[in-house]
C-alpha positions in Angstrom: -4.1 -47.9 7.6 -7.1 -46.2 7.3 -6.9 -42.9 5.3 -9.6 -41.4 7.9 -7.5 -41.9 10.9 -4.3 -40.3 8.7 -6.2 -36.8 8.1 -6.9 -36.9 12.0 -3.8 -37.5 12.9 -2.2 -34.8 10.5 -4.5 -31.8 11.4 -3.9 -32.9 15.3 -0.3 -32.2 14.8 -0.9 -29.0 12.4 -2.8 -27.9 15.3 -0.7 -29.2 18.1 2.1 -26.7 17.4 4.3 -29.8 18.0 7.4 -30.4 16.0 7.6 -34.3 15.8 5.1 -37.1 16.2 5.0 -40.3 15.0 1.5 -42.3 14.3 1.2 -46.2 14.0 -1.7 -48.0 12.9 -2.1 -52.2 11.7 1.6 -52.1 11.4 2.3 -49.0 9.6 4.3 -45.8 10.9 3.8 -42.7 9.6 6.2 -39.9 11.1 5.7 -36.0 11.1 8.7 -34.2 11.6 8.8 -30.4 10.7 12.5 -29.8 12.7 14.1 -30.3 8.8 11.2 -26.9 7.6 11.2 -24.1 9.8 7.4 -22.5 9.2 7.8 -19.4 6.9 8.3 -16.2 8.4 5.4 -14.0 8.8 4.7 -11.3 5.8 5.8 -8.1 6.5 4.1 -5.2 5.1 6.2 -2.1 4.1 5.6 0.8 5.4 4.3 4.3 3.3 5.9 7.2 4.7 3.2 9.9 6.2 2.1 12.5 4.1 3.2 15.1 6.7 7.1 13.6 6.2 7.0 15.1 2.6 7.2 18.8 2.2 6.3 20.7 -0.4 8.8 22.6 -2.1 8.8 26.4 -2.7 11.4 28.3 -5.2 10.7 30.9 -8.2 8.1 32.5 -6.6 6.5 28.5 -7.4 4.7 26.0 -4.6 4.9 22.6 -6.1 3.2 19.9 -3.8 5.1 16.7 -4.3 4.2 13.0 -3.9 4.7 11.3 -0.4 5.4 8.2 -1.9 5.4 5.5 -4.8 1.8 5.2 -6.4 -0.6 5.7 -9.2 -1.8 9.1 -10.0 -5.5 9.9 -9.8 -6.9 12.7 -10.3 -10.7 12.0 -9.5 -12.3 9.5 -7.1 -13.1 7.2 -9.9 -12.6 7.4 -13.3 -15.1 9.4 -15.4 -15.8 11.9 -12.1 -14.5 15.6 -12.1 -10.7 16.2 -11.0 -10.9 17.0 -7.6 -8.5 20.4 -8.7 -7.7 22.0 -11.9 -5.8 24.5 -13.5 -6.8 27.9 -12.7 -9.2 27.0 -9.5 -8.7 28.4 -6.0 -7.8 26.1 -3.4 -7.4 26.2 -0.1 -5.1 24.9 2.5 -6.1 21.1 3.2 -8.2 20.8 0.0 -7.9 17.7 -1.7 -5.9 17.5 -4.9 -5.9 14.0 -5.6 -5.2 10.5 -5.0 -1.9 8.3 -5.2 -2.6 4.6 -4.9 -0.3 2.2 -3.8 -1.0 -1.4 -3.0 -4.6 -1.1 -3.2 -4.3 2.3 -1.0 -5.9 5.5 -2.0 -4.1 8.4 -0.4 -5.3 11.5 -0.3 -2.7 14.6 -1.0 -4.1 17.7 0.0 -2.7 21.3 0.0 -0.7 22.9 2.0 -1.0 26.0 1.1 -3.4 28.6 -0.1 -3.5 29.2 -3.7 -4.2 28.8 -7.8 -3.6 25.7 -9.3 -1.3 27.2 -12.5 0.1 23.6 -13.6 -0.6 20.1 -13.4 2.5 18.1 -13.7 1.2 14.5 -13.7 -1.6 12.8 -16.1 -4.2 11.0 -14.9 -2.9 7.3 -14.2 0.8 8.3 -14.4 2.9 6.3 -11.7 4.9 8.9 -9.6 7.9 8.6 -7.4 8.2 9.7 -3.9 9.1 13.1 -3.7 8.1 14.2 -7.9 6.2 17.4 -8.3 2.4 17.0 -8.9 1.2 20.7 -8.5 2.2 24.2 -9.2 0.2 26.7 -6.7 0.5 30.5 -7.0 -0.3 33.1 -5.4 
């Protein structure tokens, strides 16, 4: 059997969508059968909740913005650049206050609110969970 007539014949029936076929050349039989293994499922990727789904919570006279989901904590837009927010500095609503990466995702968390930043409640790099506390904004 010739090997080049075997690689034909394999990548006509990986690209014939079939399920069986049987090939037979100077006497030998070669038989592709993929009934015995199903093709793997498709990956599915998971799903971030929005940042709109998490709401910031307010008690004690305190806004803390909290993380919309499961990520790396950044507090610049690369490392060695300026925090986007710090302690003491006037934001606005829908200012950005950092970044939380997740699978190669950088998501922007802004504010929601008009404010000072008086804490920080995350270092730079820290992994947070969905819903932790990253800011304090007063009034």
């Amino acid at each position: 059997m010739d090997f080049d007539n075997l690689k034909k014949a394999i990548k006509i029936f990986k690209e014939s969508g079939l399920s069986y076929m049987e090939f037979e050349q100077d006497g030998m039989r070669v038989t592709f059968d993929n009934r015995c293994f199903p093709a793997p499922a498709a990956p599915v990727a998971p799903q971030q909740p929005k940042c709109e789904e998490v709401k910031p919570v307010e008690s004690d006279n305190k806004y803390y913005v909290t993380s919309p989901l499961v990520g790396t904590f950044h507090q610049a837009q690369a490392e060695g650049n300026k925090p986007f927010v710090s302690v003491g500095q006037k934001v606005k609503k829908g200012d950005k206050l950092c970044i939380i990466e997740a699978m190669k995702v950088m998501n922007e968390i802004t504010a929601d609110k008009a404010g000072e930043i008086t804490e920080v409640l995350v270092k730079e790099g820290q992994m947070v969970e969905f819903g932790q506390k990253l800011f304090v904004i007063g009034e």
